[in-house]
C-alpha positions as CSV (number, residue, x, y, z in Angstrom):
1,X,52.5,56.9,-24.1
2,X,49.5,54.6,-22.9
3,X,47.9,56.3,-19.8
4,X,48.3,55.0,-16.1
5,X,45.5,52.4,-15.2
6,X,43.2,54.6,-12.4
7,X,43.4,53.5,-9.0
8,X,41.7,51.6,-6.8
9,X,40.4,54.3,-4.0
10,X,39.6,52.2,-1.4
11,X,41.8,48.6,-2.3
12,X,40.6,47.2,1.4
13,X,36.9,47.2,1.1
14,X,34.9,44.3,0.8
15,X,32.3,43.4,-1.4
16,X,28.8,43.8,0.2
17,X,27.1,39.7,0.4
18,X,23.9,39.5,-0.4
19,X,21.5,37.9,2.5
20,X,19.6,35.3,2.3
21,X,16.0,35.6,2.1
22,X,14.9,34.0,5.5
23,X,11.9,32.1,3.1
24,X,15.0,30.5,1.7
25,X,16.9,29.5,4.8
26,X,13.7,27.8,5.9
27,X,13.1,25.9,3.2
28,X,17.2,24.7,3.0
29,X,15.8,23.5,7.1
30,X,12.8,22.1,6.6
31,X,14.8,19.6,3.2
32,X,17.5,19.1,5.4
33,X,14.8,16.8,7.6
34,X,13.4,14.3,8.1
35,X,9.9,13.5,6.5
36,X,8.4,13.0,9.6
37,X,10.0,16.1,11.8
38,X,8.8,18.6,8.8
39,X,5.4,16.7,8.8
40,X,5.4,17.5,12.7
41,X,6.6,20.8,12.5
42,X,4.1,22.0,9.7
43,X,1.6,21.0,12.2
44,X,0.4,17.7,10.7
45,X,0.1,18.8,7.5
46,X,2.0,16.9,4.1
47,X,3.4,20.3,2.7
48,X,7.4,20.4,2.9
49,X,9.9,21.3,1.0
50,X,9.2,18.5,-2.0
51,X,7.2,19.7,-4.8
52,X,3.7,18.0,-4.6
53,X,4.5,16.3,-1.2
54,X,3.9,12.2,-2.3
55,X,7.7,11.9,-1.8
56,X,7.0,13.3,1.8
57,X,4.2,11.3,2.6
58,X,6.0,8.2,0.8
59,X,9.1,8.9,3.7
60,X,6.1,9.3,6.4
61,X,5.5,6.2,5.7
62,X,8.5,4.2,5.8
63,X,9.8,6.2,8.8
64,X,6.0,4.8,10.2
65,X,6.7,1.4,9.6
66,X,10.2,1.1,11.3
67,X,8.6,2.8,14.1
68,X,5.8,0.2,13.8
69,X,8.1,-2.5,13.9
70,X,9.9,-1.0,16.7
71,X,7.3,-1.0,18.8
72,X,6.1,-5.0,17.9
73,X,9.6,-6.0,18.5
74,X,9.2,-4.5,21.9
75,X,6.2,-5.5,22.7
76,X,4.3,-2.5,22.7
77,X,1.6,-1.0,24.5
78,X,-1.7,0.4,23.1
79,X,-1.5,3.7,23.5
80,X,-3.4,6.8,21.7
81,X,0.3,7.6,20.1
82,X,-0.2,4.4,19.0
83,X,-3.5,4.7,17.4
84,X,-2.8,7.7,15.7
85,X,0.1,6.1,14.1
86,X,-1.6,2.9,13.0
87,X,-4.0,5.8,11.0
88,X,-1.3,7.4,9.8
89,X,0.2,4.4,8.5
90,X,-3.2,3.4,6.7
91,X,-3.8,6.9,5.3
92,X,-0.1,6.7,3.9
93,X,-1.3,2.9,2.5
94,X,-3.9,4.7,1.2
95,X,-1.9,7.4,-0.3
96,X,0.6,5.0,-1.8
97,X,-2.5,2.9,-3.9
98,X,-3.3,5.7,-4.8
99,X,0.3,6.8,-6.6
100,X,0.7,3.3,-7.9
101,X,-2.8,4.3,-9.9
102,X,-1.3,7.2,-11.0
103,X,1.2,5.7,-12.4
104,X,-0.8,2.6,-13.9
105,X,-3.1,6.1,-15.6
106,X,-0.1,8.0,-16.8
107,X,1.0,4.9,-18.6
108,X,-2.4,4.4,-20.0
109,X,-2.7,8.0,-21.3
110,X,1.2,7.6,-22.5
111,X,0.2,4.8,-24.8
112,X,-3.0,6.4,-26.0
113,X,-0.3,9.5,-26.7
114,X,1.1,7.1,-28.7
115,X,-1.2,5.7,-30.5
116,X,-2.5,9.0,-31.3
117,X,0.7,10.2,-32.7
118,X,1.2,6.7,-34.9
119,X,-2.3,7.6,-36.3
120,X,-1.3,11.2,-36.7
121,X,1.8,10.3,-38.9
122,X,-0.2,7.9,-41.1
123,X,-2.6,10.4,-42.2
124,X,0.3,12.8,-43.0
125,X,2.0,10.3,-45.1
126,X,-1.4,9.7,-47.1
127,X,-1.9,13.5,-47.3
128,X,1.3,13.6,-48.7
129,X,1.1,11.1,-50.9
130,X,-2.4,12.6,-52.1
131,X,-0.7,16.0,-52.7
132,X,1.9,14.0,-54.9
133,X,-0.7,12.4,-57.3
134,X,-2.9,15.1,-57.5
135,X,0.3,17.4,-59.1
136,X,1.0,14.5,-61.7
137,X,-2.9,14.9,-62.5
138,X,-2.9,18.4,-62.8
139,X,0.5,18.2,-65.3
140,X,-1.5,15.6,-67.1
141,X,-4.7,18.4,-67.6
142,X,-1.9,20.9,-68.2
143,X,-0.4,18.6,-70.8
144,X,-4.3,17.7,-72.3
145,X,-4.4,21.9,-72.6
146,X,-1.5,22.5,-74.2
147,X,-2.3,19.7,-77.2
148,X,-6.1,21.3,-77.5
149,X,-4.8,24.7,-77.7
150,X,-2.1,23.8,-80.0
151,X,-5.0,22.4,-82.2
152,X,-3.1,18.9,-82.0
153,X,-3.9,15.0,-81.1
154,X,-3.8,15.0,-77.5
155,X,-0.7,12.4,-76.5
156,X,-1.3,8.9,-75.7
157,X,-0.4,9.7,-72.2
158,X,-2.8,12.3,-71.8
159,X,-5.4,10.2,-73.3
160,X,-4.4,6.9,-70.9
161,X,-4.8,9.1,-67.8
162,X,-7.9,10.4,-69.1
């Protein structure tokens, strides 16, 4: 007779949920925004919630140029907002250049990878190839032994690769 399953003693409690670390919650806020709020609200500075930030900067600056255009369409005033978004918007120029020349590097150093690598395999195939005849010579020697010790002709074999 198989014995009776034990009971659940309390069948109405509920599982304890974990919390949320509030490092965690603030990082779900700050990717939920936009590039330019979290820009603001780290007080001015790139670091969000992307890993190195250029994805951040790169939204700065489109969010900077509709704003830009906004503000030609409506014929806008000079103001020092203004002026510190025109240096925004070149800093972000600048920062875009110089992500394209990352890119134009990491496909530089890619193809030197590559190169690298073709030259690599070459000299693997000629040490192999190496390694191949220089067993056939040693069987050859082995061969030349054998016939000396024996007392005997060596073969004409043995003699050609001599």
């Amino acid at each position: 007779k198989p014995e009776p399953q034990p009971r659940n003693p309390k069948p109405n409690a509920r599982r304890r949920r974990r919390r949320r670390r509030p490092r965690a919650r603030a990082a779900a806020r700050a990717a939920q925004m936009r590039p330019m709020e979290a820009h603001a609200r780290n007080g001015g500075h790139a670091a969000d919630s992307n890993s190195n930030g250029l994805a951040g900067l790169i939204g700065g600056v489109q969010e900077l140029r509709r704003r830009a255009e906004a503000r030609d369409a409506s014929g806008g005033n000079g103001s020092a907002d203004d002026a510190s978004e025109e240096a925004l918007l070149e800093m972000a120029q600048r920062v875009q250049a110089l992500c394209r020349e990352k890119r134009e590097l990491a496909t530089v150093i890619k193809e030197k990878e590559l190169s690298h690598l073709e030259t690599v395999r070459a000299y693997e195939i000629r040490v192999a190839e190496l390694e191949a005849e220089n067993a056939q010579l040693w069987s050859k020697v082995e061969e030349m032994q054998r016939h000396a010790a024996s007392g005997g002709a060596p073969s004409a074999s043995a003699t050609a690769a001599a």
